[in-house]
Structure formats: C-alpha cells, structure tokens
C-alpha positions in Angstrom: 3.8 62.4 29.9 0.5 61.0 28.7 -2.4 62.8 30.2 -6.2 61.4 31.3 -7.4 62.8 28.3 -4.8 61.3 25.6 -5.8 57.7 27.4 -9.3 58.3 27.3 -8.4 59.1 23.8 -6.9 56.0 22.7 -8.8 53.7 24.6 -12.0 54.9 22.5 -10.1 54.9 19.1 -8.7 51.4 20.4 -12.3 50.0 21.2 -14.2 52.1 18.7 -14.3 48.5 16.3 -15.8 46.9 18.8 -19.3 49.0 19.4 -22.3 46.8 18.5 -20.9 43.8 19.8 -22.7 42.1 22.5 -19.5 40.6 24.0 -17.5 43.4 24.5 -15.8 43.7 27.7 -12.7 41.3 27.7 -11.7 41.6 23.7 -11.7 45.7 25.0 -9.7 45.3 27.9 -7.4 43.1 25.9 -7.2 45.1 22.9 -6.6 48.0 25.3 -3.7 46.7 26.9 -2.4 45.9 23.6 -2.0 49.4 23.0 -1.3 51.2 26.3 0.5 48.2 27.8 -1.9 48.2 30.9 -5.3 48.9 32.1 -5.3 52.8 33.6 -8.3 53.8 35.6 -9.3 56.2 33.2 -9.0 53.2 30.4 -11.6 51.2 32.5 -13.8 53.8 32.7 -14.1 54.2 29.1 -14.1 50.4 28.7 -17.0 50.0 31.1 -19.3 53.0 29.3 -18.8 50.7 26.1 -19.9 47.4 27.8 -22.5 48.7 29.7 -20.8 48.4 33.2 -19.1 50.0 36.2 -15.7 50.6 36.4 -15.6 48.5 39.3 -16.9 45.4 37.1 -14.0 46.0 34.8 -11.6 46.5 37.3 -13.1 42.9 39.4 -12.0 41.5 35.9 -9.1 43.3 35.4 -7.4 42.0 38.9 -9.1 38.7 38.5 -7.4 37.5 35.3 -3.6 37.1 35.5 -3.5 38.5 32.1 -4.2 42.0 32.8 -1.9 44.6 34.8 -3.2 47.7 36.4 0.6 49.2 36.4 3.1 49.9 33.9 5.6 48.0 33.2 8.5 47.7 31.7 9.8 47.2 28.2 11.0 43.9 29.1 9.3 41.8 31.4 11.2 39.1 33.0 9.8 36.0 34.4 11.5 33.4 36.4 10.2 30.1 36.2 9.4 28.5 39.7 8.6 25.7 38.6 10.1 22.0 40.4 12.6 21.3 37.7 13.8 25.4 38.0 13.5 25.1 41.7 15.6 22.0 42.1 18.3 23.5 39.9 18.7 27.1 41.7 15.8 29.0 40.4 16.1 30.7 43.8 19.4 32.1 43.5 18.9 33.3 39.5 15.6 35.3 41.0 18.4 36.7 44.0 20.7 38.1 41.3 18.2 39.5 39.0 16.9 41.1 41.8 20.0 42.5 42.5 21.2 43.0 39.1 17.9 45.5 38.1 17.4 46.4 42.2 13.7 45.2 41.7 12.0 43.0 43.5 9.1 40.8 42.4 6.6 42.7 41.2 8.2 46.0 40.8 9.3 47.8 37.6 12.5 49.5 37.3 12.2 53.9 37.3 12.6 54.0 33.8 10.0 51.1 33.0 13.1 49.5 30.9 12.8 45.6 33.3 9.7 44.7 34.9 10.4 41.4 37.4 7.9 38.6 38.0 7.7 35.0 38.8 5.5 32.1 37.0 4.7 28.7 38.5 6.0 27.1 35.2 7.3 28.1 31.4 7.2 25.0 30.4 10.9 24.7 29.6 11.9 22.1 32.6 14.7 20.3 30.2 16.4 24.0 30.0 16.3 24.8 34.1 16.7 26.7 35.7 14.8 29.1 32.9 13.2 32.9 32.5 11.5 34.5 29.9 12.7 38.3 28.7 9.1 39.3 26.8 8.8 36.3 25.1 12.2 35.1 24.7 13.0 31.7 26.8 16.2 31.9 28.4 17.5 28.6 29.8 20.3 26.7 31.6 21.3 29.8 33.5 23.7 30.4 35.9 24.3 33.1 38.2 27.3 34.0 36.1 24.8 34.3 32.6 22.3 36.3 34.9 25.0 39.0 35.4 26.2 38.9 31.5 22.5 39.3 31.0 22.3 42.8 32.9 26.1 43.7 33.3 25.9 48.0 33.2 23.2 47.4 36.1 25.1 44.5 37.6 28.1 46.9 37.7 26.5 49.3 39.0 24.7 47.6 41.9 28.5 46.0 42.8 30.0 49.2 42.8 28.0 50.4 45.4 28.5 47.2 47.4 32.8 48.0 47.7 
C-alpha cells in the first residue's frame, strides 16, 4: 500500500525539474498523474507548495479539466463512445454488457483497479460504430457477442451467478 509519505515523495521527485518555472502548476499536475496515475490530496498539496497556491486552487483545476482524475483507476480504462453514429448502432447496449461483464458502472473502477469504465461524447471512429477505447486501443464494429469475448472469465462469472 502506498503511504502519504511515499506520495508526497514522488510527487516532489516528479516535480523537482520543474522548480524555477513561472508556469508551473498544470505541467506538475500532469506530470504527476503521469506517474501516480491520478491526483491524491496529498499530491495536490505538494503540487500547490511548488506553484505558489492552495490546495483548493489545484484541486478547482484538477476537477475542472477532464484530463485529470482525483481516483484510481484502473489498468485499463475503457471508454465507450456515445457519440450519434455509436448511438444509432447500439452503443447503449455494448455500455449494458460491459457493465455487466466487469459489474462496473460508469464511472467506477473494478476492486482490483484491473477495468476502469467511462463514457466519451465521441472517439472519432464513427465509420467503425459502435466503438470503445481499452487505454488507447480503438476497438470498433462491436457487438454484444465481441463485448463478451472481450471480458469472458468476468462475463462467465457474472452469468453464473445469474442461473
């Protein structure tokens, strides 16, 4: 388990390169997340000491930008396109059996941190809908039946409880 003090830790040695830079606060928070994989309170802290601010001013920025996360997640993050293509072709019903594949909802992360779940408003893929993204891997053309090979020990699992 990683304690305050090893975060602390690494968020200095992970900023350190940055002292003496006017601009520091976003480049830290990203470089940050880079390493631990999301902003920790104790992380901010640090982070805000360096730039000069609050905590709360690095949080404000943390939760205002999309790209930074306050939580763990997983190992692989999987976003399901909502765009209008995805959506025409059954976006809706890929997002139902992942969820039921990992037992996540939106926004959650699975116990071990292995699948974190999330939705986008578009990947940009629309000639491959319905589409998702595994980290950056685009995944297209799926079908409910793909979705399952895609997860099939927790699939199994979840459909064994079901009978």
């Amino acid at each position: 388990m990683v304690t305050e003090t090893d975060v602390r830790k690494q968020t200095r040695d992970v900023i350190a390169p940055l002292k003496g830079r006017q601009i520091v606060l976003i480049p830290a928070m990203q470089a940050v997340q880079q390493k631990l994989g999301y902003l920790p309170l104790e992380a901010m802290e640090e982070i805000g000491e360096l730039a000069g601010v609050s905590a709360n001013v690095v949080y404000g920025v943390a939760t205002f930008y999309a790209q930074f996360r306050t939580k763990p997640v997983g190992k692989r993050m999987v976003a399901v396109c909502r765009g209008n293509a995805c959506n025409v072709r059954g976006s809706e019903r890929i997002l139902e059996t992942i969820e039921r594949a990992l037992n996540l909802k939106v926004g959650e992360t699975t116990p071990d941190r292995e699948y974190s779940l999330e939705t986008v408003a578009c990947i940009g893929a629309c000639s491959m809908a319905p589409a998702m993204k595994i980290n950056e891997e685009t995944i297209g053309k799926l079908t409910t039946k793909a979705v399952e090979d895609l997860f099939p020990k927790k699939a199994k699992q979840e459909g064994a409880s079901e009978k």
